[in-house]
C-alpha positions in Angstrom: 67.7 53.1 91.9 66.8 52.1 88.2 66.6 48.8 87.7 68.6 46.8 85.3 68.2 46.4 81.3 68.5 42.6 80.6 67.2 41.4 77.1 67.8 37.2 77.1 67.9 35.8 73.9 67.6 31.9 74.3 65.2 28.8 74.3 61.4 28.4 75.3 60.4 24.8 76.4 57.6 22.9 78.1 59.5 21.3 80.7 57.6 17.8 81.8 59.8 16.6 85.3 59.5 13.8 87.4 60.8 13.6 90.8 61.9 10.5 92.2 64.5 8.7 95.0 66.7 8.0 92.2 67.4 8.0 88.1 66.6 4.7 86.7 69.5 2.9 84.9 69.0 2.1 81.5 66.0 -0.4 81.1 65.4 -0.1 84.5 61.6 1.4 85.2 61.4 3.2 88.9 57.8 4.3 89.9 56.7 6.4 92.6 57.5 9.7 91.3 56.0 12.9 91.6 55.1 14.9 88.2 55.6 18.3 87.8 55.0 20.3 84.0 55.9 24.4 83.7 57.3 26.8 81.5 61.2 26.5 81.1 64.3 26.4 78.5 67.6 27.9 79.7 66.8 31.1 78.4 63.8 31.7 79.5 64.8 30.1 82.8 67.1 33.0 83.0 64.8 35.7 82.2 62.5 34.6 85.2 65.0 34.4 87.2 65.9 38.2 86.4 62.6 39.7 86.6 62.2 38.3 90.5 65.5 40.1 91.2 64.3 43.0 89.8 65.1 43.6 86.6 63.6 44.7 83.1 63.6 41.8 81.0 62.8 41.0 77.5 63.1 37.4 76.3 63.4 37.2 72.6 62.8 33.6 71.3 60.6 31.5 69.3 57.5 28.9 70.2 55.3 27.0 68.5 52.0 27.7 68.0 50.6 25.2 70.2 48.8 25.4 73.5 52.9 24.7 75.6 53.6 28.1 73.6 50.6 29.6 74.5 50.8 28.6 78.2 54.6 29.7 78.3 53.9 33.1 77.3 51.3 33.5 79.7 53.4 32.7 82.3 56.0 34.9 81.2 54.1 37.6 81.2 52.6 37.2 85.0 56.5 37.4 85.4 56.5 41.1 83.8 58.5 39.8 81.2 58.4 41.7 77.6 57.0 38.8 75.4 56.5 40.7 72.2 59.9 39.4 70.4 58.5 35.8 71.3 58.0 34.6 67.7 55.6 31.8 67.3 56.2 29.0 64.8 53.5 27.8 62.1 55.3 24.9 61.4 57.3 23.5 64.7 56.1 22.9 68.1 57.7 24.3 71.2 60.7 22.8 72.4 59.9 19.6 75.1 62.2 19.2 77.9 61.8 15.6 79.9 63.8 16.2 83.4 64.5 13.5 85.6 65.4 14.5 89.4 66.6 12.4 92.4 66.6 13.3 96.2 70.0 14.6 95.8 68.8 17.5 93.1 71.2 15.6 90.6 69.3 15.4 86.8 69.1 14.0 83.5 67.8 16.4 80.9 66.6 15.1 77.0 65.4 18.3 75.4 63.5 18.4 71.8 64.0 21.4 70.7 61.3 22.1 67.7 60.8 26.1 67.7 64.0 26.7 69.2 66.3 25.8 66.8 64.4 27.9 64.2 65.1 30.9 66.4 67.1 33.4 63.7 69.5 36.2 63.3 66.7 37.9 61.6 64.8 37.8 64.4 67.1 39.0 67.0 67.7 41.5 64.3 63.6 42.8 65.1 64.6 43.2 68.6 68.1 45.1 67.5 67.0 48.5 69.6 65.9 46.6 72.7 69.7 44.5 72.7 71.6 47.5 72.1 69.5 49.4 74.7 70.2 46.8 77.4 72.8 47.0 80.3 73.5 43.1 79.9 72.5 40.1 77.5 72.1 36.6 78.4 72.6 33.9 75.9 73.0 29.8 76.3 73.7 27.4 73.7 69.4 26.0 73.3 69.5 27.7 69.9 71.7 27.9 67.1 75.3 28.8 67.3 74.8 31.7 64.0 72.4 33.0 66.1 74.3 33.5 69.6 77.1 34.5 67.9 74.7 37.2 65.8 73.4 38.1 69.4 77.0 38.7 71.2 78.3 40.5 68.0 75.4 43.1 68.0 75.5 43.7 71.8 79.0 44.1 72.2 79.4 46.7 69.6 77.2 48.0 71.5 79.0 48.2 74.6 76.8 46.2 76.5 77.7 43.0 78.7 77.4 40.0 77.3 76.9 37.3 79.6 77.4 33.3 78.2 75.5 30.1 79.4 78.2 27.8 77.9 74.6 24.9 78.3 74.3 22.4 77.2 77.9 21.8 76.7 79.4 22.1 73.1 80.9 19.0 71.4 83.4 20.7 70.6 85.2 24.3 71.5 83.3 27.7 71.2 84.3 29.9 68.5 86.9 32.2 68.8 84.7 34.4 67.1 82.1 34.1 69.9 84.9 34.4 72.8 86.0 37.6 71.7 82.3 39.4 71.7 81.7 37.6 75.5 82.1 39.7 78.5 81.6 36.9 80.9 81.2 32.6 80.7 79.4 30.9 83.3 80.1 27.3 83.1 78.5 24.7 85.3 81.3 22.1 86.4 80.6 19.7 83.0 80.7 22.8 81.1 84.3 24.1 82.0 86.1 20.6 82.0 84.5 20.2 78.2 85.5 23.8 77.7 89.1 23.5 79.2 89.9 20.0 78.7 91.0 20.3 83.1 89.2 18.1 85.8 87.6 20.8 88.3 88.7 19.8 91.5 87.8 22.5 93.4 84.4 22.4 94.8 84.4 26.3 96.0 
């Protein structure tokens, strides 16, 4: 069986986490944590994630050229990920994401997103041939709107599935214009009530 197409366009970041009992209030210091530092971003994240299932996977995003890009792409590529439409950034570092994580697995997430939000419908226009060869794309909101909806609007006319991270959560709703080139939305339970304006109630 051949295995899957996926090209994810998204964000790169050094993700810096700290595990502990519980997420300190504000002002409140809580010490005994564990540290842990490794590649992430919600589209790279996703790209990982698809390459241990089995897939080919290209990630096309942008780093700085700084040793958390270097280190990033490394790791990607033990992952058999296609790094070559990673674009590196002379002037902006790579994105920083500082993860706090209590025994439950609940989180707060403060992301800097430096190279990210540089990240281009010129360059997803360099990896045009890779998104309209794919069976699916997978986006998330780490990088700039013009440039998801660029990404959805080039793969769909395509014919190719289009697959939404609605993360992190919009202020506000998503474009209609980026609705109609989505195949599917994949909200988290924030996501959708932001999204829909409905409390989710159901926890199936």
């Amino acid at each position: 069986m051949k295995s899957p197409r996926i090209v994810v366009v998204g964000s790169v970041n050094c993700d810096m986490v700290i595990k502990n009992r519980r997420i300190p209030a504000v002002g409140e210091t809580v010490t005994g944590g564990q540290f842990v530092m490794a590649a992430g971003g919600k589209g790279a994240n996703q790209a990982v994630a698809a390459a241990r299932l089995g897939a080919e996977v290209t990630l096309v995003a942008r780093t700085g050229q700084d040793l958390f890009g270097d280190q990033a792409i490394a790791d990607y590529r033990k992952e058999g990920i296609v790094t070559d439409w990673i674009f590196r950034d002379p002037d902006l570092p790579t994105g920083v994401a500082l993860i706090l994580v209590d025994d439950q697995g609940e989180n707060l997430i403060s992301v800097a997103s430096g190279a990210n939000h540089a990240l281009s419908p010129q360059d997803v226009e360099k990896a045009a041939g890779q998104i309209r060869a794919a069976d699916v794309v997978l986006l998330q909101l780490e990088v700039p709107m013009e440039t998801v909806e660029f990404t959805a609007r080039l793969a769909s006319e395509a014919g190719v599935v289009v697959v939404l991270d609605p993360a992190p959560a919009p202020a506000a709703s998503l474009p209609a214009s980026l609705l109609q080139q989505v195949t599917y939305v994949k909200p988290n339970e924030t996501e959708a009530e932001r999204l829909t304006g409905l409390e989710v109630r159901d926890e199936a």
